[in-house]
BARO-838281 format. One record per residue (C-alpha): residue number from 1; residue in three letters; x, y, z. Coordinates in nm, 3 decimals. Layout:
<sites>
(NUM, 'Ala', (X, Y, Z)),
...
</sites>
This chain:
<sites>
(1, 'Unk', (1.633, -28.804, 24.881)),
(2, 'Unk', (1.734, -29.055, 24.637)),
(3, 'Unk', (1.533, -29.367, 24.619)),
(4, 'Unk', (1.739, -29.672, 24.609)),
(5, 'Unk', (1.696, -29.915, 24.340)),
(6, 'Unk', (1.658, -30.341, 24.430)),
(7, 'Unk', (1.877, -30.488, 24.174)),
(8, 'Unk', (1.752, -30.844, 24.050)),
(9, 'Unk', (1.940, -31.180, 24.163)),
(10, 'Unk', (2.040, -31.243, 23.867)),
(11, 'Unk', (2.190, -30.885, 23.796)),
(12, 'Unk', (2.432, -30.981, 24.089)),
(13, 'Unk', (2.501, -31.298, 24.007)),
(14, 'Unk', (2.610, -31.248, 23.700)),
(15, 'Unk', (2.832, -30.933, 23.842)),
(16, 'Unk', (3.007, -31.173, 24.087)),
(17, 'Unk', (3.045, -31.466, 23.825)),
(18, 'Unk', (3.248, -31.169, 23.618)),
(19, 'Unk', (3.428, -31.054, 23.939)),
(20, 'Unk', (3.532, -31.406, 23.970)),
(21, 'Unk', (3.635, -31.464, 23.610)),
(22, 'Unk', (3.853, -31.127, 23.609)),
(23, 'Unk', (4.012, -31.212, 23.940)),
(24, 'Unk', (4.180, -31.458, 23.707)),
(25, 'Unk', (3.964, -31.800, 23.946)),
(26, 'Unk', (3.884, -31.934, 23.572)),
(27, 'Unk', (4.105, -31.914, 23.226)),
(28, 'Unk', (4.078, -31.798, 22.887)),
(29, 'Unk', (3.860, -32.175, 22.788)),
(30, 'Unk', (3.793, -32.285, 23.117)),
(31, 'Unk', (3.505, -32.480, 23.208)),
(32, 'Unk', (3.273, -32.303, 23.513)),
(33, 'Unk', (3.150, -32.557, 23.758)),
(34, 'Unk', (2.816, -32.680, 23.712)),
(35, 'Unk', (2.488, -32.480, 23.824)),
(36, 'Unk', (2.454, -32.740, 24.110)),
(37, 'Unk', (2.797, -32.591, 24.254)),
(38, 'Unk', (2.757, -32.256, 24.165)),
(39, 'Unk', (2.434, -32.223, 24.310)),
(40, 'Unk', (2.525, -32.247, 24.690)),
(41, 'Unk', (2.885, -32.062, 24.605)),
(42, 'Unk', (2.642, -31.745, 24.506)),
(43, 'Unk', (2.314, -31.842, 24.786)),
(44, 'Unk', (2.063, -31.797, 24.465)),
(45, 'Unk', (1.879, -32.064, 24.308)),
(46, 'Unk', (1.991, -32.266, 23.998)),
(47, 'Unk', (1.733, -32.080, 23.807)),
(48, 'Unk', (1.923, -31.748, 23.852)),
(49, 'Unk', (2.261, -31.885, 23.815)),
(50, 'Unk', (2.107, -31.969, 23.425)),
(51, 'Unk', (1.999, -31.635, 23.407)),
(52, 'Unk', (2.318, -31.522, 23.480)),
(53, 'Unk', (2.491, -31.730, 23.274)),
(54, 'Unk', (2.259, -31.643, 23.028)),
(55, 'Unk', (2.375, -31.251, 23.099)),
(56, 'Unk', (2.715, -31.298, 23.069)),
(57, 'Unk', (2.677, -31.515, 22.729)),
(58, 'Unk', (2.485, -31.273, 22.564)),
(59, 'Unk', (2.780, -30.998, 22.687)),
(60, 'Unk', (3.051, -31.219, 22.509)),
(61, 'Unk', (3.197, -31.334, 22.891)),
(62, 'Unk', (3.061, -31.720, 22.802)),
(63, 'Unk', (2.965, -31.967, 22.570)),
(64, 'Unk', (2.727, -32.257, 22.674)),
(65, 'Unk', (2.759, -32.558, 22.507)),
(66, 'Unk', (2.478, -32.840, 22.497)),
(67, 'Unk', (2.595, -33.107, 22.604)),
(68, 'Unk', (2.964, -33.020, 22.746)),
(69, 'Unk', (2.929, -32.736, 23.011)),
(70, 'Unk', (2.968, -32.351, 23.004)),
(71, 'Unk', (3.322, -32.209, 22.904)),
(72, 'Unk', (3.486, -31.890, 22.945)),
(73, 'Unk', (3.522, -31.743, 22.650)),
(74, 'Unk', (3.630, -31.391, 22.735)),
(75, 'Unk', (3.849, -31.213, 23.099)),
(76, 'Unk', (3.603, -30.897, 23.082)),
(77, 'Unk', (3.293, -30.819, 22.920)),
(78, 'Unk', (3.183, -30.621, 22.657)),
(79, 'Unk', (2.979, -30.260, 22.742)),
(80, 'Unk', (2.612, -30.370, 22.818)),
(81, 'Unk', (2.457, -30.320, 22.519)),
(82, 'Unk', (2.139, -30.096, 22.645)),
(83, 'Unk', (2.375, -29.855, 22.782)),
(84, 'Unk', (2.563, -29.819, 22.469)),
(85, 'Unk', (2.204, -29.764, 22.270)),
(86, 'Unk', (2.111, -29.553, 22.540)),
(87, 'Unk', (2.384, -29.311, 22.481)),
(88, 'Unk', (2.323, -29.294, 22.127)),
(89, 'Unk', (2.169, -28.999, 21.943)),
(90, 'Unk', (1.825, -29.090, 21.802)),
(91, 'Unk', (1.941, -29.059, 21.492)),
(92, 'Unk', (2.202, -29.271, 21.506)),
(93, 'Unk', (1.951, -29.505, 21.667)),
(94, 'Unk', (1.716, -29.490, 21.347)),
(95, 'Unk', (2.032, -29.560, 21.088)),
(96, 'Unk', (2.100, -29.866, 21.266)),
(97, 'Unk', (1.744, -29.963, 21.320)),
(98, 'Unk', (1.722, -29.936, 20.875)),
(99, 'Unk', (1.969, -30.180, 20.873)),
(100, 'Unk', (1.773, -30.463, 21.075)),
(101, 'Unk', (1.465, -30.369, 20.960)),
(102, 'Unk', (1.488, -30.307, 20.594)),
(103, 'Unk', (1.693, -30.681, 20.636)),
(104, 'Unk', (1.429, -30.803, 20.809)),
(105, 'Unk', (1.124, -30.698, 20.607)),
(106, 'Unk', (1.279, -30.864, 20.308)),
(107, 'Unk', (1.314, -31.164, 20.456)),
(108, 'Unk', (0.944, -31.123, 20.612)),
(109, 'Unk', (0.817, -31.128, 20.260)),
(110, 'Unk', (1.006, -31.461, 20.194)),
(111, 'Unk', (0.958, -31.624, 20.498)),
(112, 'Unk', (0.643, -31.518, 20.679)),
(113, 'Unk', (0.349, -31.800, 20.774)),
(114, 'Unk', (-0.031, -31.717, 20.742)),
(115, 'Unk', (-0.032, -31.661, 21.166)),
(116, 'Unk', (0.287, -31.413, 21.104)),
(117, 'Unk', (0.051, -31.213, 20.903)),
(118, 'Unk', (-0.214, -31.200, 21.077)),
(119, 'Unk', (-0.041, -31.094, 21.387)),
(120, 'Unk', (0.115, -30.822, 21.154)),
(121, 'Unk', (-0.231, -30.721, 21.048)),
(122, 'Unk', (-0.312, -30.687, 21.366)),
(123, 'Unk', (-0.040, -30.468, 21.503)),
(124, 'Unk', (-0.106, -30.264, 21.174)),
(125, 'Unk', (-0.473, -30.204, 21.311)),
(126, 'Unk', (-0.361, -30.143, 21.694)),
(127, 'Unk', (-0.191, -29.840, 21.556)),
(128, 'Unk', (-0.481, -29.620, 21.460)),
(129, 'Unk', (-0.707, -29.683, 21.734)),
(130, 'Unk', (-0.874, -29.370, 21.806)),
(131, 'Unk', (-0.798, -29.188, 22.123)),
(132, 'Unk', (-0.432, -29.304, 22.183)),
(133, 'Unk', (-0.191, -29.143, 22.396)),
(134, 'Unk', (0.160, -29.090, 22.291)),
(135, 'Unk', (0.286, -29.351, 22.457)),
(136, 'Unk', (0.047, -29.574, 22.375)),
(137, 'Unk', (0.077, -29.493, 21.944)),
(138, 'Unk', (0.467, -29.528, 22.000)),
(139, 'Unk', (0.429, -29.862, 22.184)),
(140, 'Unk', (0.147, -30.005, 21.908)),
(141, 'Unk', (0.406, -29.877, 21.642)),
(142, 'Unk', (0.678, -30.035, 21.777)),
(143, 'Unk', (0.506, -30.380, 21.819)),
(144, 'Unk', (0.421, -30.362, 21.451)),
(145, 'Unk', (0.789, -30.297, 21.345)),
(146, 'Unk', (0.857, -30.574, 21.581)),
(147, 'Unk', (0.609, -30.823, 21.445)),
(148, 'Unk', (0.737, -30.797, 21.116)),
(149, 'Unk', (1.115, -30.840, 21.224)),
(150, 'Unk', (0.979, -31.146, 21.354)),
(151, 'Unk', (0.804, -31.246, 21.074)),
(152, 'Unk', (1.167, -31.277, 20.968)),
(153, 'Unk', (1.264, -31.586, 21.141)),
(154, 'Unk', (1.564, -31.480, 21.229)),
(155, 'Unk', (1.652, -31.477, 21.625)),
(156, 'Unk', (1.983, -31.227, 21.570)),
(157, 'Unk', (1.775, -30.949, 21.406)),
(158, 'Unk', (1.493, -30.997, 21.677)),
(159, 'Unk', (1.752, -30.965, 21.967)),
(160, 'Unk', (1.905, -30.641, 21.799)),
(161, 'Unk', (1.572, -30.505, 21.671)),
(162, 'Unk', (1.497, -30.538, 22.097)),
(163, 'Unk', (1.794, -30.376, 22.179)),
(164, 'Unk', (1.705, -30.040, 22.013)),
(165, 'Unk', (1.329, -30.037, 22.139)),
(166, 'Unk', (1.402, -29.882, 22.495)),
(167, 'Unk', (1.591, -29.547, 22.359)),
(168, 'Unk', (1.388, -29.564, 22.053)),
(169, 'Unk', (1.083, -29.563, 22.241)),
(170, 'Unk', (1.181, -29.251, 22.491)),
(171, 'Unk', (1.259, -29.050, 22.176)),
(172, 'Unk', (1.013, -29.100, 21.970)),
(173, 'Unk', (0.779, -29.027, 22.234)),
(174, 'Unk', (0.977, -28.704, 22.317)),
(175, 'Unk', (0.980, -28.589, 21.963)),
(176, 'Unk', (0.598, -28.673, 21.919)),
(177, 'Unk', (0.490, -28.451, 22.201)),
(178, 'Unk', (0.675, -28.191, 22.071)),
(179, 'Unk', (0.609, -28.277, 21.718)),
(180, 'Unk', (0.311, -28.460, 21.656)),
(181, 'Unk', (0.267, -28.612, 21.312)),
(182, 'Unk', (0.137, -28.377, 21.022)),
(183, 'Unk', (0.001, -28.642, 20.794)),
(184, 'Unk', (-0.083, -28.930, 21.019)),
(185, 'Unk', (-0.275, -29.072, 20.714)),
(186, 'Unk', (0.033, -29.074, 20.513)),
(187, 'Unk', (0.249, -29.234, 20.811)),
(188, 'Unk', (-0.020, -29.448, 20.838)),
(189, 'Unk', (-0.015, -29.546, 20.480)),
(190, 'Unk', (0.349, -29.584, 20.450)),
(191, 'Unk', (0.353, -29.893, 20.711)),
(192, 'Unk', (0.067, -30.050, 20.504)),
(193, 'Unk', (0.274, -30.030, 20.230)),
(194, 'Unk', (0.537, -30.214, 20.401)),
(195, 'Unk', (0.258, -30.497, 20.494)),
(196, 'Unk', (0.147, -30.534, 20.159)),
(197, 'Unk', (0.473, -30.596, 19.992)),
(198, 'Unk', (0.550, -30.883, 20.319)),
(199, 'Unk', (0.180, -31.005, 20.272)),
(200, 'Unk', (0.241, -31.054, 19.886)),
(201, 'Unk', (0.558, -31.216, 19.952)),
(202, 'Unk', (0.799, -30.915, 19.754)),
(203, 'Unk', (1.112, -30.853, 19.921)),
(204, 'Unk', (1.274, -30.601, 19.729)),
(205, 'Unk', (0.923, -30.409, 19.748)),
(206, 'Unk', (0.941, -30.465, 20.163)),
(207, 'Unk', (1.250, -30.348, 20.176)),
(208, 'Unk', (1.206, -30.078, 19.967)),
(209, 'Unk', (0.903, -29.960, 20.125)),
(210, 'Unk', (1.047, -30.000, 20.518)),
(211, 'Unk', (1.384, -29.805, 20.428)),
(212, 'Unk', (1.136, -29.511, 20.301)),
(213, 'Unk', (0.947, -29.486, 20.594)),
(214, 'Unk', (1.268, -29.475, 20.780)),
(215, 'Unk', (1.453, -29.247, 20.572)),
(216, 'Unk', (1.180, -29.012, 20.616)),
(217, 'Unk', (1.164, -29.078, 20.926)),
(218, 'Unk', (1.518, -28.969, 21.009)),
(219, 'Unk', (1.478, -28.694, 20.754)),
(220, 'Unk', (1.187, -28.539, 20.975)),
(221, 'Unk', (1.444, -28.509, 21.265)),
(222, 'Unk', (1.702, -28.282, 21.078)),
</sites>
């Protein structure tokens, strides 16, 4: 028997505030009431009506302005993203993930503080602790590709470098347990690299070094 699944408040607030909008009850530019009205319309907290707002911004449905209110800025929204990435071959998944990261390394180098690196350092370190599952190596790798997007100071390339981790992460756990890496000291080495050239503050060396890994990366899928 299929188990059914709870769905979150916000989830289905933000699905009726888009029923609502397509039904045509708000404009192209309209302003939505505020979260003290909305709130009782929906029976959720004002919390979750943010949340849902928040949902439905980052979908391209509306745009909140400090200061003046929450417009309409679109009559339907845009596929949600994790079910586009989802969908996506792995491959195509690691060709878009060199584009943020090779981006974002380079601007790592340039832009990183002393507490960036260390918590770089430290992600480099969590990923050859001995004894790690798969899951485990794949999660510690991805937090270290994370932390140096981060390092980036740059909010858009953090929010798309999240975007990928979920079907990144199933497939590179997949291809691991039925592939597990021949030269883990080599891997290993090639994400140092790409630490040392953010660490010494050389972009085009970060860059470099982070679309090699990759490119080998998606090579070793072929």
């Amino acid at each position: 028997m299929a188990q059914l699944k709870r769905v979150p408040l916000a989830d289905q607030a933000a699905d009726a505030l888009l029923a609502r909008i397509r039904s045509g009850e708000w404009a192209l530019g309209a302003k939505l009431p505020g979260e003290t009205t909305l709130a009782p319309q929906l029976g959720v907290g004002r919390s979750t009506v943010r949340e849902a707002i928040r949902q439905l911004a980052g979908r391209g449905v509306l745009d909140s302005r400090h200061g003046s209110g929450v417009y309409v800025t679109s009559l339907d929204a845009q596929e949600d993203w994790e079910q586009v990435v989802r969908r996506a071959d792995i491959v195509t998944v690691i060709e878009a993930r060199t584009a943020i990261e090779v981006e974002g390394a380079a601007l790592a180098a340039g832009r990183r503080t002393p507490a960036d690196l260390r918590a770089i350092r430290r992600a480099l370190d969590a990923r050859m602790v001995p004894g790690q599952s798969v899951e485990e190596h794949v999660d510690a790798d991805m937090a270290l590709h994370r932390a140096i997007v981060v390092a980036a100071h740059n909010e858009v390339l953090t929010e798309l470098f999240d975007g990928f981790v979920p079907r990144s992460r199933r497939a590179m756990v997949d291809m691991l347990r039925l592939r597990p890496v021949a030269d883990a000291a080599g891997d290993h080495d090639a994400h140092a690299a790409v630490v040392a050239a953010v660490a010494d503050r050389l972009p085009h060396v970060a860059a470099r070094e982070s679309r090699a890994h990759l490119d080998a990366l998606k090579a070793s899928l072929a």
